[in-house]
N, C-alpha and C positions, 0 to 999 in steps of 0.2 A: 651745229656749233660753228662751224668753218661761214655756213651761208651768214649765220648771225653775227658773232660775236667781231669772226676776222675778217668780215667782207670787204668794209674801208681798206684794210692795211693788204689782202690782195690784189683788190682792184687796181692799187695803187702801182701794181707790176704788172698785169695783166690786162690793163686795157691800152696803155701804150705799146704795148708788144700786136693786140689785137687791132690798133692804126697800122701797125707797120704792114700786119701781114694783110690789110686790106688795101692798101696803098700796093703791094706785093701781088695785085689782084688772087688771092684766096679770098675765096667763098667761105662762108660759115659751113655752110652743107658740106665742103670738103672738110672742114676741118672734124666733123662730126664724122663723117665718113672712114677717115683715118684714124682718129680713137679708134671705131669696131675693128678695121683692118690692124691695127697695134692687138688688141685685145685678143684677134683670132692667132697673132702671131706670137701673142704670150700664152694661151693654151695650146696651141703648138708646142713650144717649145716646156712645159710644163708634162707632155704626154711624154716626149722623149728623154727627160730627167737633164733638159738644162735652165737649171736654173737661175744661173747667172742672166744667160740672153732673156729668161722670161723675167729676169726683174726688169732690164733693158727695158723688155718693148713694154710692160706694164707699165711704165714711168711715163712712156710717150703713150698709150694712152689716157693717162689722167691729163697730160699737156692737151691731148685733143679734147677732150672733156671741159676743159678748164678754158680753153682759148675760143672755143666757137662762139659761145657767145659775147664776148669783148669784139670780134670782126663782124658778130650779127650788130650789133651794136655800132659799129665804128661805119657800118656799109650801109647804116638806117632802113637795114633790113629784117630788123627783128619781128618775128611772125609766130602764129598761133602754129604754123608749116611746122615751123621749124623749132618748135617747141615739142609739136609733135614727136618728127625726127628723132631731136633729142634724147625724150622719153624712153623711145623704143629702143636707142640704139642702144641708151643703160643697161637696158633690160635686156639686151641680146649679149652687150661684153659680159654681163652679171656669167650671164649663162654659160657662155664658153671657157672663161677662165674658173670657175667653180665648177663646171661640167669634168676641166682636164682633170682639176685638185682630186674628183670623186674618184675619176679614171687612175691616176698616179697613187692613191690612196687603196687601191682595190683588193692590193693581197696582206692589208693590215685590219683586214676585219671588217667590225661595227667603225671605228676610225673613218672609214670610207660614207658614211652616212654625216657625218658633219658638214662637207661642203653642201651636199644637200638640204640639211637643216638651214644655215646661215642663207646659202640661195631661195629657200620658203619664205624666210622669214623675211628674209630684204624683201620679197614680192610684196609681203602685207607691209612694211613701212611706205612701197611705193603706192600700194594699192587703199591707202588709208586715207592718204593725201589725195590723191587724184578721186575718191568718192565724194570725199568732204567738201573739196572745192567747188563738184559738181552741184553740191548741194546748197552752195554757197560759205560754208563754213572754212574757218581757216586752222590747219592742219601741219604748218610747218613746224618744225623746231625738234626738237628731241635728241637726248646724248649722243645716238650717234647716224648721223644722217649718212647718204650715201659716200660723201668726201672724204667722212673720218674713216668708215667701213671700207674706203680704199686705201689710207692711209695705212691702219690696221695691216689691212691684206699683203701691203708691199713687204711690211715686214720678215710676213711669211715666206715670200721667196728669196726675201735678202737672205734669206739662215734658215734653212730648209727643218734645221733641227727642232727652230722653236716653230712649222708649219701649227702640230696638231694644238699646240695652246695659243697660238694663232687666233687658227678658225674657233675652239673655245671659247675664247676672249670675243669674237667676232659673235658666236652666237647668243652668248651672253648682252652684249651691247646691244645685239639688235632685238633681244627681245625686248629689253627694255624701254627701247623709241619704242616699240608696238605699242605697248601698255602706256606708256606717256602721253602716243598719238592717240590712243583710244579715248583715254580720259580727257584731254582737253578736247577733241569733238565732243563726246557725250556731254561736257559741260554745257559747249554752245546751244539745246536742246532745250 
């Protein structure tokens, strides 16, 4: 939704911020770089129950998230590299900060298995996209892609209280991009 609907109206913040920081000589790479490093410092901070700083640093990383490619872009370096990069590194913050959640969740039961649900499941919305494409088929789109799923997720450490309807709410959405992304591949067929 965010890539679709709101792209115009963020790009329209976000790519002169990503001249500046390339004029600022920042690399896309770093700026990729520092999302994970944000991310490792919100599941950090998410194992030791502070959850204020872990909304902090989760905020800066979606900034890094958000910005690398406007400075790949603004430094006419935009690459299949760094596309790569990208990919992974999602997939590495997915991990770490849903890894603390499972860990911070551990003496409240079955509870403790939702971040690991919602972390499954985001694997097969990323892993549905990335087969399809390979296939040639187009895979994008669906309620809630990884943007909204971090949007989602901020919530949860703004108000520690509403975490488990949170992730809930999180695992809920994401099943549904599954089955959305599934059906519109198998239609392409």
């Amino acid at each position: 939704m965010f890539d679709g609907r709101w792209r115009v109206g963020v790009d329209r913040v976000v790519v002169p911020i990503g001249r500046v920081l390339w004029r600022l000589g920042v690399r896309a790479d770093h700026v990729t770089l520092f999302g994970v490093a944000a991310s490792a410092a919100t599941a950090a901070m998410v194992v030791i129950d502070r959850f204020g700083l872990a909304f902090t640093f989760i905020v800066l990383a979606g900034l890094g998230d958000l910005l690398d490619g406007p400075v790949a872009k603004a430094a006419g370096t935009v690459s299949t590299r760094g596309a790569f990069l990208d990919s992974v590194s999602d997939r590495v913050s997915d991990t770490l900060i849903l890894g603390a959640l499972t860990y911070h969740l551990l003496d409240d039961g079955v509870l403790a298995l939702l971040p690991v649900a919602v972390l499954a499941s985001g694997q097969f919305v990323s892993y549905l996209r990335a087969k399809a494409e390979s296939l040639g088929l187009d895979a994008r789109g669906g309620l809630a892609e990884r943007a909204e799923r971090f949007v989602v997720l901020c919530f949860g450490l703004l108000v520690v209280a509403w975490l488990p309807y949170v992730l809930w709410a999180l695992l809920g959405l994401t099943l549904v991009t599954v089955v959305q992304r599934f059906v519109k591949i198998w239609r392409q067929f």
